[in-house]
N, C-alpha and C positions, 0 to 999 in steps of 0.2 A: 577522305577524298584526296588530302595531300601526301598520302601514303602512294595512292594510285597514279595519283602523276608520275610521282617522283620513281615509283619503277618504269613506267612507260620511257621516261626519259631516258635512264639507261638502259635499255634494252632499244630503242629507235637507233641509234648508230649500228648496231649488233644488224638489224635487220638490212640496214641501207647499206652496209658492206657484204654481205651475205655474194656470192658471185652469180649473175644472170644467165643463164643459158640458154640460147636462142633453141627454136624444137629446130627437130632433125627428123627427115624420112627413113625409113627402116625399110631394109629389104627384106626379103622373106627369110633368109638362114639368121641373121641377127636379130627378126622380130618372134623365129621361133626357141630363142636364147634368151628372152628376156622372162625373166622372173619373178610373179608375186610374192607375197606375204601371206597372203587368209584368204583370197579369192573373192566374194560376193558373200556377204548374208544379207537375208532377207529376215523383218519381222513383221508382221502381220498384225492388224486390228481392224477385222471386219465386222460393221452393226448395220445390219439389214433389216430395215424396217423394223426398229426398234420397237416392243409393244409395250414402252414406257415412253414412248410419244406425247403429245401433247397435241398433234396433229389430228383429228376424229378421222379419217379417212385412208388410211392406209393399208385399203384394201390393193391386194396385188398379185399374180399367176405368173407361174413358170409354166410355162409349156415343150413338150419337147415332141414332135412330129418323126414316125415310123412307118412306112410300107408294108403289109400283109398282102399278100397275093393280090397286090395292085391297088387295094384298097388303104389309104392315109389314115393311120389312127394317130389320137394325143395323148399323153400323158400330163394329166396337169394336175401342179401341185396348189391350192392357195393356200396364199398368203405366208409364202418363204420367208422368215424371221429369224432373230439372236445375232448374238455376241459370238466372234471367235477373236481370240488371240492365240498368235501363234510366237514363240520364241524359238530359236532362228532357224530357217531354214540355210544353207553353207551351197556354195558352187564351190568348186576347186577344179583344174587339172592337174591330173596324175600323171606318173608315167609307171605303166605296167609293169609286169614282172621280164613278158617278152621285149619289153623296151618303146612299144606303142604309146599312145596318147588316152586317155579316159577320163571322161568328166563324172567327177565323184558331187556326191548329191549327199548331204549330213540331213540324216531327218532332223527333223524337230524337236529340241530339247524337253521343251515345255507346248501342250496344247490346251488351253481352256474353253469352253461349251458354257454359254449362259441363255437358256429360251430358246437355243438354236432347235427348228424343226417346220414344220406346216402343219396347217389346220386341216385341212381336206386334200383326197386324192381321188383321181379319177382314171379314166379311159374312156375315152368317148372321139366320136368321127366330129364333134366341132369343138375347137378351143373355146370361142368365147360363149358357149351356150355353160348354164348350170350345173355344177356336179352334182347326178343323180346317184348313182352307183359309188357313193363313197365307201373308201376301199382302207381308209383309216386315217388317222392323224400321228407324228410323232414328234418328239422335245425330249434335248437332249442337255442335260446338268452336269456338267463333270469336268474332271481331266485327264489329260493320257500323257502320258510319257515314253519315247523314244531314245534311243541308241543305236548309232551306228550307220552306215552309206550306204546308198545305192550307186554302182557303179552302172556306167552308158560307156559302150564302145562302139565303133563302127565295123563291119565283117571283112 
């Protein structure tokens, strides 16, 4: 504990002379000259109705609603479940070969899948009625692994 002081102490003047700079507005040719480091990642850990719950009830539907020759069908999934973890996803902007701008997109280094999938699927003209016509279940164990960008331009 007297170790931790004792650096805090010296390094608090380091901080408090450190020089303040008030912010400043940026016009457009200066704001398009400013420069990151790494851009944005993202990492991910999504648990969707975990079915290691403790919860008894975690009954639940995805539905997604389509048009056929005027008539509304559903696609519903129950009971959407798992684990993903994602390690990173990368924003960056580029600047092209032609000398344009392009937002580069790093997949995902790492993907992990634990119980990810649904129990039931259907098609049917009402969401919240029964699924009769079950059309399968799937669950997905694993991981995938990624290399390399998707690049986005504008035309």
């Amino acid at each position: 504990m007297k170790t931790a002081r004792r650096i805090l102490q010296l390094i608090a003047p380091l901080v408090v002379a450190l020089p303040a700079h008030a912010l400043s507005a940026l016009d457009d040719d200066t704001l398009s000259n400013v420069v990151g480091r790494d851009g944005i990642s993202i990492a991910v850990h999504l648990d969707l109705n975990n079915p290691n719950s403790t919860d008894p009830d975690v009954s639940s539907r995805l539905t997604i609603g389509f048009k056929v020759n005027g008539h509304t069908n559903y696609a519903v999934m129950l009971d959407p479940h798992g684990i993903i973890d994602m390690f990173s996803w990368s924003f960056d902007v580029i600047t092209r070969p032609d000398g344009g701008s392009a937002i580069a997109v790093g997949l995902p280094s790492y993907v992990n899948f634990q119980q990810v999938g649904f129990d039931a699927l259907g098609i049917q003209s009402d969401p919240n009625a029964p699924i009769t016509g079950d059309l399968g279940r799937i669950e997905l164990n694993g991981q995938l692994s990624f290399q390399g960008q998707l690049r986005i331009w504008s035309k």
